[in-house]
C-alpha positions in Angstrom: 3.4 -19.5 -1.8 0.0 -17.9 -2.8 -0.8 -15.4 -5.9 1.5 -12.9 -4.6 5.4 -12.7 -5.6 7.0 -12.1 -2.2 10.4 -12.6 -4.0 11.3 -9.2 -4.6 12.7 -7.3 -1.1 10.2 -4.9 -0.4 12.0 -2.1 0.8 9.2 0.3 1.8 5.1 0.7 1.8 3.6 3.5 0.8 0.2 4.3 1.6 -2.6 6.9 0.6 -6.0 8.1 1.5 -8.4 10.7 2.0 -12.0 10.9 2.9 -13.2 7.4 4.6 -9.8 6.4 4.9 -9.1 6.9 8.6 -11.0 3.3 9.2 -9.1 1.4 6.8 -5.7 2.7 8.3 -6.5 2.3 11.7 -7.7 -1.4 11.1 -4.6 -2.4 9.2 -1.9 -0.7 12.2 -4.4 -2.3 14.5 -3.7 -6.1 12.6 -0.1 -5.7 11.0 2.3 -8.5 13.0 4.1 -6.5 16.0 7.1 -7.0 14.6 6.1 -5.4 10.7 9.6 -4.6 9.9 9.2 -2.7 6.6 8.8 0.9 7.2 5.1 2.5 6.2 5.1 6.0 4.9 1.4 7.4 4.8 0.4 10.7 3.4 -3.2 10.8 4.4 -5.6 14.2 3.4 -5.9 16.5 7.1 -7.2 19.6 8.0 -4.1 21.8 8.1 -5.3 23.4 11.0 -5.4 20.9 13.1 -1.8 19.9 14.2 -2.8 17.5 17.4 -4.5 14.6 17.9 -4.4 12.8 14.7 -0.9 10.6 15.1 -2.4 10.5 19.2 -5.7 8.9 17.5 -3.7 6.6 14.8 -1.2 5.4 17.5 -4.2 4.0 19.9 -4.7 2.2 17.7 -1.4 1.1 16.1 0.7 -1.7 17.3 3.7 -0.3 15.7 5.3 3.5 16.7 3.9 6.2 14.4 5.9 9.7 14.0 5.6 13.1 12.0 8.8 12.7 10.3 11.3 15.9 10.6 12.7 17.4 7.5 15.8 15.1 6.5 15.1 12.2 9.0 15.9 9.1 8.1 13.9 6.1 7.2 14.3 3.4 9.2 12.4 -0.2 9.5 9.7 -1.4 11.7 8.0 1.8 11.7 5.2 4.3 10.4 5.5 7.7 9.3 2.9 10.4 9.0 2.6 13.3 6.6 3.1 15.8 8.9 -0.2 18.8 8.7 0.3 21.4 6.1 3.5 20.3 4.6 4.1 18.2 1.3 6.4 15.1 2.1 8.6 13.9 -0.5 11.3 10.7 -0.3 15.1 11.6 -1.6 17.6 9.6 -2.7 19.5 8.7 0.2 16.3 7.0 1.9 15.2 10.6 4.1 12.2 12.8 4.1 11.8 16.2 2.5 8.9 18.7 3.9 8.2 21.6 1.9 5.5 24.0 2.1 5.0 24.6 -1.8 1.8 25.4 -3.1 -1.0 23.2 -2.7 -1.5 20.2 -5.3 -4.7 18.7 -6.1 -5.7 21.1 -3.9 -4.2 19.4 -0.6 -1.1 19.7 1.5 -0.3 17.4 2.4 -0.4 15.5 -1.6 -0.8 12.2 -1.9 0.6 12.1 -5.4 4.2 14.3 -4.1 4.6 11.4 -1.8 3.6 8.3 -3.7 5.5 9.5 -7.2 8.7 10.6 -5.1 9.0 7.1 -3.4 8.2 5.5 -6.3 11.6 7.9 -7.6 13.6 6.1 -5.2 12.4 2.9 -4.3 11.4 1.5 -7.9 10.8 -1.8 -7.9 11.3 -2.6 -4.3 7.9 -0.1 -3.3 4.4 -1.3 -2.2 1.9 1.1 -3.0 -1.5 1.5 -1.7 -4.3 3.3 -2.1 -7.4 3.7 0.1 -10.9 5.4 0.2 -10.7 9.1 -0.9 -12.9 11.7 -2.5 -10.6 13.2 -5.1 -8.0 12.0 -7.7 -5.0 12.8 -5.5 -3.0 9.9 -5.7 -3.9 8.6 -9.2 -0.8 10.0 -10.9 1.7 8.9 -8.1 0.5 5.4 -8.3 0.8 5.6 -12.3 4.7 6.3 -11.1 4.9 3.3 -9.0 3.7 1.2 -11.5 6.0 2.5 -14.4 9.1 2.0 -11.8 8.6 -1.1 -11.3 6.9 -0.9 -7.9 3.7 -3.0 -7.0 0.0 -1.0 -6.8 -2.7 -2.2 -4.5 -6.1 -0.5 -4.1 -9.0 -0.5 -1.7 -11.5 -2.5 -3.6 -13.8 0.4 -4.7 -16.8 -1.4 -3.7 -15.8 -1.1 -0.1 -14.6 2.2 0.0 -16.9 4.8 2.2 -16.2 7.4 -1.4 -14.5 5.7 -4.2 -13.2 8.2 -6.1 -9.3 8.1 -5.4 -8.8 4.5 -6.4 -11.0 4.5 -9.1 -9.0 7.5 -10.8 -6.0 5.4 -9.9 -7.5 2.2 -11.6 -8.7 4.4 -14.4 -5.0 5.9 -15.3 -2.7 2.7 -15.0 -3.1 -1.1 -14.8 -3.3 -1.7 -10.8 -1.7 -5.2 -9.6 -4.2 -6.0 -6.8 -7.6 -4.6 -5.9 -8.1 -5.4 -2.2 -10.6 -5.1 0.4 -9.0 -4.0 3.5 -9.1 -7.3 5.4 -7.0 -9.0 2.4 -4.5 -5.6 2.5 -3.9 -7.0 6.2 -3.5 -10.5 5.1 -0.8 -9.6 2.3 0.9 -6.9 4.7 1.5 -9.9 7.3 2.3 -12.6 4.8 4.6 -10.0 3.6 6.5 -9.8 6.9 6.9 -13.3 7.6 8.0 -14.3 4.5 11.1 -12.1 5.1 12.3 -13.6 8.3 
């Protein structure tokens, strides 16, 4: 084993990201192992106009299926979901998805911090949390949640970020586990996997 403690069973990923993100996601659906059997929920900032195109663009690129989840799906392993356009999307007990249209937060719908502090809700310690390039503080607060339920907290090493705003507010209001550059998300994310064969 490395630095990492791959003990606990990871029982989901949660990822966010805003402006200069789309890179850093695409690269790590691009490397993850085929067979990446922990499901990924991503809440990413989008224009909430624009409905089409951006799961056809991710899942190019992806070597795992991604979906828009539907209001009370179920969250099932070995694949990623997408924050569907316009609609906050929460995790309830019961491992399913909520989508609301409530007002705005942080200015965004979808909000990274409605996602990342309701999984961190549910999964506690058994949640990854990451969070990528992004040019507000949406996401600061929800990864403050993981970290107080137990869950792990990675961040995009600022340094590499395209703007660095969004992890820096998250390294600024709680004590992340793991700064990252993207390359060493992919690394962990596939050591991850294996070790749970």
């Amino acid at each position: 084993m490395n630095k990492y403690d791959l003990s606990n069973r990871y029982k989901a990923i949660v990822i966010g990201g805003s402006a200069g993100s789309f890179q850093g996601i695409t690269r790590i659906l691009s490397s993850i192992s085929p067979d990446f059997n922990i499901p990924i929920i991503m809440c990413l900032h989008r224009l909430k106009h624009v409905r089409n195109g951006f799961v056809e663009a991710l899942s190019l690129k992806s070597v795992i299926s991604v979906t828009e989840p539907y209001d009370k799906e179920p969250i099932k392993k070995g694949k990623v979901y997408l924050a569907p356009s316009n609609y906050h999307m929460s995790i309830e007990l019961g491992n399913y998805f909520s989508l609301s249209t409530e007002d705005m937060v942080n200015n965004s719908r979808p909000a990274i911090d409605i996602t990342l502090g309701t999984s961190g809700y549910v999964y506690r310690d058994k949640l990854i949390g990451i969070l990528l390039s992004g040019a507000n503080k949406d996401g600061a607060l929800g990864m403050k949640n993981i970290k107080n339920k137990g869950g792990m907290t990675i961040v995009q090493d600022p340094k590499e970020c395209m703007i660095d705003t969004m992890p820096s507010a998250a390294i600024n209001v709680t004590e992340i586990d793991y700064v990252m550059k993207v390359n060493e998300i992919i690394s962990f994310l596939n050591e991850l996997n294996s070790h749970y064969k």
